[in-house]
C-alpha positions in Angstrom: 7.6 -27.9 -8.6 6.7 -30.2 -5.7 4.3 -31.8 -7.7 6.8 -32.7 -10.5 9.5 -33.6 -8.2 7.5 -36.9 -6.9 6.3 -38.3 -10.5 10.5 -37.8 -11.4 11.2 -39.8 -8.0 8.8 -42.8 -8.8 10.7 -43.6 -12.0 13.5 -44.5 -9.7 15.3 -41.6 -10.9 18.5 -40.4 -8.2 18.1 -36.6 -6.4 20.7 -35.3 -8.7 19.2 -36.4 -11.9 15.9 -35.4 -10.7 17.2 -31.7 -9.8 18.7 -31.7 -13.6 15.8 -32.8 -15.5 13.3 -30.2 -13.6 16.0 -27.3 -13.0 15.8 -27.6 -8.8 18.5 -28.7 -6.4 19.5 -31.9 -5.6 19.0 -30.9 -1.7 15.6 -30.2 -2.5 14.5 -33.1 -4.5 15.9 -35.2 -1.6 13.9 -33.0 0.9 10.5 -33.0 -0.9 11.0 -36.8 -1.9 11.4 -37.5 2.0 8.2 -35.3 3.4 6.1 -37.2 0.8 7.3 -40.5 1.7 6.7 -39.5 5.3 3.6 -37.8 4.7 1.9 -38.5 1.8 0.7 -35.7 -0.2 -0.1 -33.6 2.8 4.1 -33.6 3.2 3.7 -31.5 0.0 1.8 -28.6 1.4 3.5 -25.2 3.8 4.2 -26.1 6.7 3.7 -23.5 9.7 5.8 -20.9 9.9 7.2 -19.0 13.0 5.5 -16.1 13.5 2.7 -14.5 16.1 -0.7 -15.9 14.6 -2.7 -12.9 13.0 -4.5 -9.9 14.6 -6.7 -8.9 11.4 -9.7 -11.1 10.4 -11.0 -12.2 7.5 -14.2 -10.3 8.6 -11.9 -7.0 9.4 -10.3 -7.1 6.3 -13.6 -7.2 4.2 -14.9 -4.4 5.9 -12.2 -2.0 5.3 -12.7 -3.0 1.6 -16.3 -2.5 1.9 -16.2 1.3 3.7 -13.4 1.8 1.3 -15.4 1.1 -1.8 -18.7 2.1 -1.1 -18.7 4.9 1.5 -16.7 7.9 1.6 -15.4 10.3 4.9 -17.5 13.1 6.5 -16.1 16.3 5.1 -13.6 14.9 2.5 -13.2 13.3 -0.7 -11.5 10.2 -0.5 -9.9 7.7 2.3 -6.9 8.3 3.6 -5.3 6.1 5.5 -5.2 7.8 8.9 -9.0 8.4 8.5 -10.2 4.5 7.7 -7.6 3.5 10.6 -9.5 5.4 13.0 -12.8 4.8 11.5 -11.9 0.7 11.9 -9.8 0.4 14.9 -6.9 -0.1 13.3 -3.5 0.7 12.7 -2.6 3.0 10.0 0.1 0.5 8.0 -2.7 -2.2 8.4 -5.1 -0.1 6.2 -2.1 0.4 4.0 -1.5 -3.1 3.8 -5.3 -4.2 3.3 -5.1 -1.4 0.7 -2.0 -2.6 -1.3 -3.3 -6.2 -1.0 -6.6 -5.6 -2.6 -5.0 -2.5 -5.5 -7.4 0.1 -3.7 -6.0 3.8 -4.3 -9.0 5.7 -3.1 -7.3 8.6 -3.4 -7.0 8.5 -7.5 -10.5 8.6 -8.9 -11.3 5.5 -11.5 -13.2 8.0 -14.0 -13.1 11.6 -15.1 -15.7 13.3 -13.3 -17.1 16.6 -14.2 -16.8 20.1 -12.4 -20.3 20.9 -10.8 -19.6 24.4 -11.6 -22.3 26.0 -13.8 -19.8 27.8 -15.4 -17.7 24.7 -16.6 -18.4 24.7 -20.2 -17.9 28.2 -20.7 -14.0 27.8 -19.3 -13.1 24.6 -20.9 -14.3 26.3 -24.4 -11.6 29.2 -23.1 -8.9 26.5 -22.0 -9.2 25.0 -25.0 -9.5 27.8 -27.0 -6.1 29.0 -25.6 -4.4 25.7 -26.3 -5.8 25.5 -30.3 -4.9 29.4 -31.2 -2.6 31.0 -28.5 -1.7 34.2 -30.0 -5.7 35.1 -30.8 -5.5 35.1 -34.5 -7.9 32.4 -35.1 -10.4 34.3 -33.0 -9.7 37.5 -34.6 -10.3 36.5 -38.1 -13.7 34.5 -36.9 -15.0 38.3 -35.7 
């Protein structure tokens, strides 16, 4: 919007007409016309906000990605959020944060993945046996 608002100024174009033709306000057209003409096209940028500066690098960040992705707890399957806080030093709602940030769910696996019992085949065949023909008939009459 910013960027369209200066291009509709230099036409000589008032606030107001400006705010009509690009659907914006003629308070803002007025504000971003006067930060570009005192600033040049930095005046277009965000300027600082209030606010304490960060506590969580970029470094920290990419690490809890990393453990998150390629390593997984002693004695569990999956991250949870207490766990990789402790494991990093940080705060559980930061790992929740990082987490949300990046769309890592660690706790919903990305792929089926296959009992290790030796057994497995055997019982699905039964599960699914159950589902197809619940009442028995279809194994009866293969007998």
């Amino acid at each position: 919007m910013r960027c369209r608002i200066i291009p509709a100024c230099a036409t000589g174009a008032s606030s107001k007409d400006v705010a009509a033709q690009l659907g914006s306000t003629p308070h803002a057209v007025g504000r971003w016309r006067k930060r570009f003409v005192e600033h040049r096209i930095a005046g277009l940028g965000d300027m600082p906000r209030s606010g304490g500066p960060r506590t969580v690098t970029d470094e920290q960040v990419a690490a809890v990605v990393k453990r998150t992705l390629e390593t997984l707890p002693k004695n569990a399957t999956h991250w949870s959020t207490p766990a990789m806080a402790q494991e990093m030093g940080l705060s559980q709602s930061t790992v929740s944060r990082i987490w949300r940030a990046f769309g890592l769910q660690p706790h919903r696996p990305e792929t089926f993945e296959l009992s290790a019992d030796p057994y497995f085949v055997d019982k699905l065949h039964d599960v699914v046996g159950l589902y197809l023909d619940p009442d028995g008939r279809l194994s009866a009459a293969r007998q």
